[in-house]
VOGU-3710 file (C-alpha; in Angstrom, 3 decimals, decimal comma):
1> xxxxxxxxxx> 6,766/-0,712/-17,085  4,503/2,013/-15,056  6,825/4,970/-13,739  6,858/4,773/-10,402  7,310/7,710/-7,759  11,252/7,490/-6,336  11,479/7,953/-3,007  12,703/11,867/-3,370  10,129/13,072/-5,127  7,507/13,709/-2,377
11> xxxxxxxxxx> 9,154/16,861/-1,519  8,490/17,616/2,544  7,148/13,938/3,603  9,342/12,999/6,177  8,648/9,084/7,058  10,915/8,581/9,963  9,947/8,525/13,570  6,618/9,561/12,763  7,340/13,010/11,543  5,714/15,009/9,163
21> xxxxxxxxxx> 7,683/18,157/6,986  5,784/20,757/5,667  6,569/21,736/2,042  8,874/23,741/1,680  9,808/24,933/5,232  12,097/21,890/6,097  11,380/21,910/9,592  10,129/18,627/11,570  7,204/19,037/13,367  5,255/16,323/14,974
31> xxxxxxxxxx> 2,357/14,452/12,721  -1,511/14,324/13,850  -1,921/10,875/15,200  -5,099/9,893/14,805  -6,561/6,724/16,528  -10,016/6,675/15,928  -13,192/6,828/18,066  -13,875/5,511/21,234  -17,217/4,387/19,445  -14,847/2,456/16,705
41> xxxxxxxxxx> -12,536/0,795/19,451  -15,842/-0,795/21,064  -17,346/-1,897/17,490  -14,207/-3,796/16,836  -13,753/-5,019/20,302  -17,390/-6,644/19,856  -16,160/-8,074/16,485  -13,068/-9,681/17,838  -14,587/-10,770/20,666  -17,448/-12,549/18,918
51> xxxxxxxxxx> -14,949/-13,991/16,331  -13,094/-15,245/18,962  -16,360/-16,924/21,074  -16,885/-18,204/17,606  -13,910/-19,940/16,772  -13,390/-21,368/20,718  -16,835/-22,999/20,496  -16,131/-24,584/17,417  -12,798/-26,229/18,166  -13,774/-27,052/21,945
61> xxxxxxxxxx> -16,581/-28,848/20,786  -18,502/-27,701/18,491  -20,395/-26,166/21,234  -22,796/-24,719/19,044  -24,667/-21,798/21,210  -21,403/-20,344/21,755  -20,442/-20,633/18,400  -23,828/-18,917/17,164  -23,254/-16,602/20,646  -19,962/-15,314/18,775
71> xxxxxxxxxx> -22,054/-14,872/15,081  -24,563/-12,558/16,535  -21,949/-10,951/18,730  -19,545/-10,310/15,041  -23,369/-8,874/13,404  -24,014/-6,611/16,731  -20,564/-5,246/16,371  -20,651/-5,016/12,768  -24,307/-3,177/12,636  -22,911/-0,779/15,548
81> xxxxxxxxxx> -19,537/-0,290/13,078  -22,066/1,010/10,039  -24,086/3,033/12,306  -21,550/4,861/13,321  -19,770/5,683/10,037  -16,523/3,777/11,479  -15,001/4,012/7,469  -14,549/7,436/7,930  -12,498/7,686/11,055  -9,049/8,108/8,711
91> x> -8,375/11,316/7,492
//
């Protein structure tokens, strides 16, 4: 079997409340939250909002423009994701 890291090995992670250690001081101090870009929030919006146009049209229907309405509205949003690096948001 792989070793595995036990959970007290990671010396100054803290993982409750969303608190971060730092190594070796033992004090608590309050961890970067990071939520991403406004321009990621509006690529993903456009992604859900096509996938959802999408899936309506096909089970009210098929209506099909709306369903092909939603496709091109998942590409825009995905095209405006790569453009704008939205992978590297995280850190």
């Amino acid at each position: 079997m792989a070793d595995q890291v036990s959970p007290g090995s990671m010396a100054g992670v803290g993982q409750d409340a969303g608190t971060l250690m730092q190594a070796g001081t033992g004090s608590a101090h309050a961890a970067m939250v990071h939520h991403g870009r406004p321009v990621s929030w509006v690529a993903v919006s456009i992604i859900m909002a096509g996938f959802l146009a999408g899936g309506i049209g096909l089970v009210v229907g098929p209506v099909w423009w709306l369903f092909w309405a939603g496709c091109a509205a998942v590409v825009v949003g995905g095209l405006l994701a790569l453009g704008t690096h939205i992978t590297e948001d995280w850190y």
